[in-house]
C-alpha positions in Angstrom: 0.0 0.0 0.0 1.0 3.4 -0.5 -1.0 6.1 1.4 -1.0 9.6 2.0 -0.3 10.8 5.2 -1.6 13.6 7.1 -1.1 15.3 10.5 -4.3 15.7 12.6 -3.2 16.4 15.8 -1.0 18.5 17.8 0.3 18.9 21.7 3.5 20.3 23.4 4.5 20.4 26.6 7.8 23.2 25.7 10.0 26.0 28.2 7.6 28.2 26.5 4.8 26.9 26.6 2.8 23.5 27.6 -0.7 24.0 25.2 -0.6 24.5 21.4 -2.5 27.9 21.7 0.4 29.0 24.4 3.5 27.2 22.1 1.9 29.0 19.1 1.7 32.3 20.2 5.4 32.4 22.1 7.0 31.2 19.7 5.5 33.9 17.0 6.8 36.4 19.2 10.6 35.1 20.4 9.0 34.4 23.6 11.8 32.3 25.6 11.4 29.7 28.1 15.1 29.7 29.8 15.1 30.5 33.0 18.0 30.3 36.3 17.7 27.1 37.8 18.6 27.5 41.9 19.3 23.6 42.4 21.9 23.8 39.2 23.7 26.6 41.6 23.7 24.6 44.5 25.0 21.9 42.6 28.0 23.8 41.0 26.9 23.5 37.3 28.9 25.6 35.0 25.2 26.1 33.2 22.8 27.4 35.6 20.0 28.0 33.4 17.8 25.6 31.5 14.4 25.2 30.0 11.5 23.3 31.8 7.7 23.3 30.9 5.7 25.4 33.7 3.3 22.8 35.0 0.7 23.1 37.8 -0.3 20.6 40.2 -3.9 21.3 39.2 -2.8 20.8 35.3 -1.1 17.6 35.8 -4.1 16.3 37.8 -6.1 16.2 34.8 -4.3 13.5 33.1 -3.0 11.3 35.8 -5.1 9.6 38.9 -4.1 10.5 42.5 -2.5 6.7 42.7 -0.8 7.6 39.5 0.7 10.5 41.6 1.4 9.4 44.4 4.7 8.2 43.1 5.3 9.3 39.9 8.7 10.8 39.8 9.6 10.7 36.4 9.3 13.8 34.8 9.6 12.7 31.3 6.4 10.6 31.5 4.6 13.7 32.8 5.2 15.3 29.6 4.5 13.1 27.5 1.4 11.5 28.8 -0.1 15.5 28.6 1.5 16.1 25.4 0.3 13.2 24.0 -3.1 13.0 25.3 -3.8 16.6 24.3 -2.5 15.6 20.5 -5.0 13.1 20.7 -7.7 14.9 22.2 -7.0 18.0 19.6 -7.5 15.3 16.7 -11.0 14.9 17.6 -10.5 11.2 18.7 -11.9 10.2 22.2 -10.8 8.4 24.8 -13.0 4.7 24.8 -12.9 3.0 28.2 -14.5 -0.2 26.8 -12.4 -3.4 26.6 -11.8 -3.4 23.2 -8.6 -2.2 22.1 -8.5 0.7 19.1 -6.6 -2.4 17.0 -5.6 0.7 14.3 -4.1 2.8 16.4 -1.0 2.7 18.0 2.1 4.9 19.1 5.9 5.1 18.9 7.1 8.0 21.7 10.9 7.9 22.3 13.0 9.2 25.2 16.4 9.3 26.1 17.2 8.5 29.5 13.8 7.9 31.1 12.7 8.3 35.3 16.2 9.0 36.4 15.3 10.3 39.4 13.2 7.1 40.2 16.6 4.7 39.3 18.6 7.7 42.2 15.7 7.2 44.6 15.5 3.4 44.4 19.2 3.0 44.3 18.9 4.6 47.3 16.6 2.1 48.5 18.4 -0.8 47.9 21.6 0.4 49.1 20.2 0.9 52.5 19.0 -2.7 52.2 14.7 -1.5 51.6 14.4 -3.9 49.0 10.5 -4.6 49.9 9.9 -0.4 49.9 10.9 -0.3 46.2 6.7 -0.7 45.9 5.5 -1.4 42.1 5.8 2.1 40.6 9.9 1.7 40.2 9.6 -0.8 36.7 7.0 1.3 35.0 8.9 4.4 35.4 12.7 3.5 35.1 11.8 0.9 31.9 12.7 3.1 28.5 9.5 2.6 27.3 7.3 3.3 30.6 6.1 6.2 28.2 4.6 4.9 25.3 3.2 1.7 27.8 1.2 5.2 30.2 0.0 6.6 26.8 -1.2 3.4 25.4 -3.1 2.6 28.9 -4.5 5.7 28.7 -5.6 5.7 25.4 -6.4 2.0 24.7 -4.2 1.3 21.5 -3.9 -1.9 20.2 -1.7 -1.6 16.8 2.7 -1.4 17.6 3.2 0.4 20.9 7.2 1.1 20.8 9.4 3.5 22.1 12.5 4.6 20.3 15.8 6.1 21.4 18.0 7.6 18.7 19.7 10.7 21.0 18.7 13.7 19.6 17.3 12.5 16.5 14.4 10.5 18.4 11.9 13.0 17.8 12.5 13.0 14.3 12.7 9.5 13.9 9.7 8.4 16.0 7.8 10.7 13.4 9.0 8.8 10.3 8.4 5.6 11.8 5.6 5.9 12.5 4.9 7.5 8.8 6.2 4.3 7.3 3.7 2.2 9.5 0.8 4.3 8.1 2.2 4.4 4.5 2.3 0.7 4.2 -1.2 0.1 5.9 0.0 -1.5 9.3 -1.8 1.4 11.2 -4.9 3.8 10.8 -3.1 6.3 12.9 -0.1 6.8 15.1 0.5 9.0 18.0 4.3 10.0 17.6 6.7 12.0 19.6 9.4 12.1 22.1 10.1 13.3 25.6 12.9 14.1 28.1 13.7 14.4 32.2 14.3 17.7 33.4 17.1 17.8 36.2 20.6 17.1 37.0 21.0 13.8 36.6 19.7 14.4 33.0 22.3 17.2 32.1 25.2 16.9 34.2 27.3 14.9 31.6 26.5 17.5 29.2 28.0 20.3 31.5 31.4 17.9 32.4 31.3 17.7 28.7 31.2 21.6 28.5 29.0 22.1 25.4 26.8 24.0 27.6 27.1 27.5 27.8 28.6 29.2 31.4 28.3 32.9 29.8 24.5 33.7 30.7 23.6 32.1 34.1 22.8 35.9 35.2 20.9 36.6 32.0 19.2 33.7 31.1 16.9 34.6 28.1 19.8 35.6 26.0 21.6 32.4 27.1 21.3 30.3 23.7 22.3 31.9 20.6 22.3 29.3 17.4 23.7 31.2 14.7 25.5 33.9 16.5 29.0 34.9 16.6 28.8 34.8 20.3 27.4 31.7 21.0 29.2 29.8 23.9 27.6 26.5 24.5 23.9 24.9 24.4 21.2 25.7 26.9 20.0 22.2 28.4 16.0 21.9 27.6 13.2 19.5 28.5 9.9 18.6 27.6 7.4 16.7 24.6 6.0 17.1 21.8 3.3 14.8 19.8 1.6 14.5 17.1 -1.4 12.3 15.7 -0.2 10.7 12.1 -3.3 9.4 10.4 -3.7 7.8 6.9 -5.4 10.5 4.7 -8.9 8.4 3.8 -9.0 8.3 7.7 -8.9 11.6 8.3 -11.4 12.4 5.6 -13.6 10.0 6.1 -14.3 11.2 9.7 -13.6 15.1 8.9 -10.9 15.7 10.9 -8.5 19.0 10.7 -5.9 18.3 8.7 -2.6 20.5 10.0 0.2 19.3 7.2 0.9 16.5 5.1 4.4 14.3 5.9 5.7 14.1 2.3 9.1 11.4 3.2 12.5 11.4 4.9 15.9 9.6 5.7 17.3 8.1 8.6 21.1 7.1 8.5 24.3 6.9 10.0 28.0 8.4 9.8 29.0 5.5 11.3 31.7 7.3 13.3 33.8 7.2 10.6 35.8 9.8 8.3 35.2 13.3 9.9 32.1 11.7 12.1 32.3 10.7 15.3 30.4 10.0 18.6 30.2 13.7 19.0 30.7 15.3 15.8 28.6 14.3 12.8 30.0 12.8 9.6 29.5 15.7 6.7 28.9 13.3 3.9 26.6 11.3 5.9 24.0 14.4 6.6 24.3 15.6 3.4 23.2 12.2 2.1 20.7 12.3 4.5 19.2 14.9 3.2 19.1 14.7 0.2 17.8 11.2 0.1 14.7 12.9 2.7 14.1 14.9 -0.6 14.1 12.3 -3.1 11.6 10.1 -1.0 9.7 12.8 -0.3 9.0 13.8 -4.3 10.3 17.0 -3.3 13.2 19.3 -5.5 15.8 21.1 -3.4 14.1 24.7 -4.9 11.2 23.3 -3.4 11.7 24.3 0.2 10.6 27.3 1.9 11.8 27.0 5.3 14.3 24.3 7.1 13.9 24.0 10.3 17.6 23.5 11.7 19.0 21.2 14.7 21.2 24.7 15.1 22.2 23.8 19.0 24.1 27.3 19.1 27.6 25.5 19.2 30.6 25.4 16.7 29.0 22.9 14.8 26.2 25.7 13.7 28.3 27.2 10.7 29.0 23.1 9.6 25.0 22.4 9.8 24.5 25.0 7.1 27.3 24.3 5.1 25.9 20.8 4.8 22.4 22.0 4.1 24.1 23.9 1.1 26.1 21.2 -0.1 23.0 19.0 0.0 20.8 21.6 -1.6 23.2 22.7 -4.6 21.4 26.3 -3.9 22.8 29.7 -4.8 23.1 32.1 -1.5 20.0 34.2 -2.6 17.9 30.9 -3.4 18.7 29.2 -0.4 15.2 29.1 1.5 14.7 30.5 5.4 16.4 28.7 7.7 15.3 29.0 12.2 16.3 27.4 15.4 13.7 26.7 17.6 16.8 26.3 20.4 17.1 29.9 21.5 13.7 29.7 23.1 13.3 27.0 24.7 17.3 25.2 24.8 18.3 21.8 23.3 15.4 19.5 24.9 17.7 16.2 23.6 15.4 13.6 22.8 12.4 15.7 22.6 13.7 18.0 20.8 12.7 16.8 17.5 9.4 16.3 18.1 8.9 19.7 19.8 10.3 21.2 16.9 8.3 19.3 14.6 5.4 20.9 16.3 6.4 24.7 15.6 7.6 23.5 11.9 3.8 22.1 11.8 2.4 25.4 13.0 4.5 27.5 10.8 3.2 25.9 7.9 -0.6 25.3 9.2 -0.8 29.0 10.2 1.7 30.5 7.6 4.2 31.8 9.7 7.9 31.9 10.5 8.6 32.0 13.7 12.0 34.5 14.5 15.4 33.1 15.6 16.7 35.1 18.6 19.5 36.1 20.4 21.3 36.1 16.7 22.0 39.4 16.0 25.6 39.6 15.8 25.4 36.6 13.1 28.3 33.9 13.2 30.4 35.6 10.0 31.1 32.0 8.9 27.6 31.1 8.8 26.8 34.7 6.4 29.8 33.7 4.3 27.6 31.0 2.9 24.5 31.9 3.4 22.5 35.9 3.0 21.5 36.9 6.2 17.5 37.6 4.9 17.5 34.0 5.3 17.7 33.8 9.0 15.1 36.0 9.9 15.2 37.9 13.4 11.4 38.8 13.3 8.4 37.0 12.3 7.3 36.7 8.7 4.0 35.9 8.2 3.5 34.6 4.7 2.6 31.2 3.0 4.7 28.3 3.4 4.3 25.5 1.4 6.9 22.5 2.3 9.2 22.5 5.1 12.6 20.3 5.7 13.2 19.7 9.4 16.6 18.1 10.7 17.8 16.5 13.6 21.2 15.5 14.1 22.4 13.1 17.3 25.3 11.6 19.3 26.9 8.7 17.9 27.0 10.5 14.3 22.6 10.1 13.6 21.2 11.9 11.0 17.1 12.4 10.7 14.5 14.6 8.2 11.7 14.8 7.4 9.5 16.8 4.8 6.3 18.1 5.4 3.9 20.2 3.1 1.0 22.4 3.3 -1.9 19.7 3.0 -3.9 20.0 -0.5 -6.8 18.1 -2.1 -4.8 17.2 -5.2 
């Protein structure tokens, strides 16, 4: 089989904003989500700012039950379960508590390093020799895929329930994946997306590492700066976003809002080798990525309107674009508009494909393009290759038609995906 895909449904739970109304709106304006983190202080981080969805007792009431709560530590699963339960909820689709399964539906949600602060607390445990306090809670939440198994519950899927772990391309991928499934008839719909901790324990080996900036703990907004000349580091981020995948005759058939159309992509692998490595991608490897996303995708290279860049405001910025115009073969004045979600709401790791997928889904629903900030004194390497007009430092509201969203990951992984304005024809 070979069908059209469309996007149906959308939810977030971002620095900047945890509903798609909020997201939309911040992220229109530049609004950022980084803020000083007190226990990073105590704790002697080098970075002491970060970006964590706002979330209210009384909001995260609504989607869990008070036994749910009682020991829920894992942040990560808190975000996704709302993200992912308000994608589904904004597709129109409802929430059956009979005993039948929805056998067409399904979801893959990745995650990185999932209820860390659960593994600490029952370490703790069983180091002072509590074995039989662990209680039942500890499996669900410290097991990679304790996400995907709390949205599934929730929801009652029945078709491949999976979660996927790809660094920071899991976002990206999670979303192709489950394209492919839909594609080839295996699902109805899929509920993709990806999520990540907040905390310490999440982004301490990132500070040892010292990719994270140290330069803006006093002024946190203007703390992650993809693009610019001045940009020190990566601002650790947390968070989800979802989205409901749904075969096209589905969504027609039941008249559902259709957001954007996923047209293809590409998943591969440097491999670590030649210029890649587990840190640094391989060159040759994302530019075949990407153009290989294109050619599955039907889509020519003058095509694109907008990429939506991984951009993580480190050295490897000006090396992103040159690979994007290597892939592309376009002139400096053709080459389409290019943003970074990053300096609003930080590098979210694992969620931050699927986060950014969101805004790249609004951008082209709503017909905007949302500003990068924090860029004005461009990188000059970066404007040696590209004209400036195409990073935009204000929002442009105009038409898009087909966006090409990137996410690049540790141990040398390359995802995009393309995604189009949604037409009859």
């Amino acid at each position: 089989m070979d069908n059209r895909v469309v996007i149906t449904g959308l939810g977030v739970c971002a620095p900047n904003g945890t509903t798609i109304d909020e997201f939309s709106d911040a992220i229109r304006q530049g609004i950022s989500g980084i803020r000083h983190q007190p226990d990073l202080e105590a704790l002697n981080f080098s970075c002491q700012i970060a970006g964590k969805p706002p979330l209210s007792e009384e909001r995260i009431s609504q989607y869990f039950t008070p036994l749910e709560l009682r020991n829920l530590n894992s942040t990560g699963i808190l975000y996704g379960v709302i993200a992912g339960l308000d994608a589904w909820k904004d597709a129109g689709l409802n929430i059956e508590n009979n005993n039948e399964p929805d056998w067409d539906s399904g979801t893959i949600f990745g995650t990185g390093t999932s209820g860390i602060d659960k593994f600490r607390w029952a370490i703790n445990k069983i180091d002072a020799l509590e074995i039989k306090k662990l209680g039942s809670s500890v499996v669900i939440q410290t097991m990679a895929s304790g996400v995907s198994a709390f949205i599934s519950g929730k929801l009652g899927l029945g078709n491949q329930i999976s979660t996927n772990s790809s660094a920071c391309a899991t976002g990206v991928e999670s979303i192709m994946m489950a394209y492919e499934r839909i594609k080839t008839g295996q699902a109805r719909r899929m509920l993709a997306g990806s999520t990540s901790d907040s905390g310490p324990y999440i982004w301490g080996g990132f500070d040892a590492m010292k990719v994270c900036t140290f330069k803006h703990n006093h002024d946190p907004e203007k703390g992650s700066r993809p693009m610019s000349a001045t940009a020190s580091g990566f601002v650790p981020g947390s968070g989800a976003g979802a989205l409901v995948l749904e075969s096209l005759e589905s969504a027609l058939a039941r008249k559902a809002k259709i957001y954007a159309e996923v047209c293809g992509g590409h998943i591969n692998s440097g491999g670590q080798r030649g210029l890649g490595s587990m840190t640094a991608p391989n060159p040759t490897a994302v530019q075949r990525c990407i153009r290989a996303a294109l050619k599955n995708a039907g889509i020519e290279a003058d095509e694109i309107d907008v990429i939506n860049g991984h951009l993580t405001a480190t050295t490897k910025d000006a090396l992103e674009i040159e690979n994007w115009k290597a892939a592309l073969q376009l002139s400096d004045c053709s080459f389409p508009y290019i943003n970074s979600l990053k300096g609003m709401i930080g590098h979210c790791i694992a969620a931050s494909g699927s986060i950014e997928c969101v805004a790249s889904i609004l951008e082209l629903s709503e017909g905007f393009i949302f500003p990068n900030i924090n860029c004005e004194d461009l990188n000059p390497e970066i404007t040696a290759l590209i004209d400036s007009k195409c990073i935009p430092q204000t929002a442009i509201h105009q038409p898009i038609n087909i966006l090409a969203k990137a996410s690049f990951g540790f141990g040398d992984i390359n995802a995009c995906i393309i995604f189009k304005k949604y037409s009859h024809e």
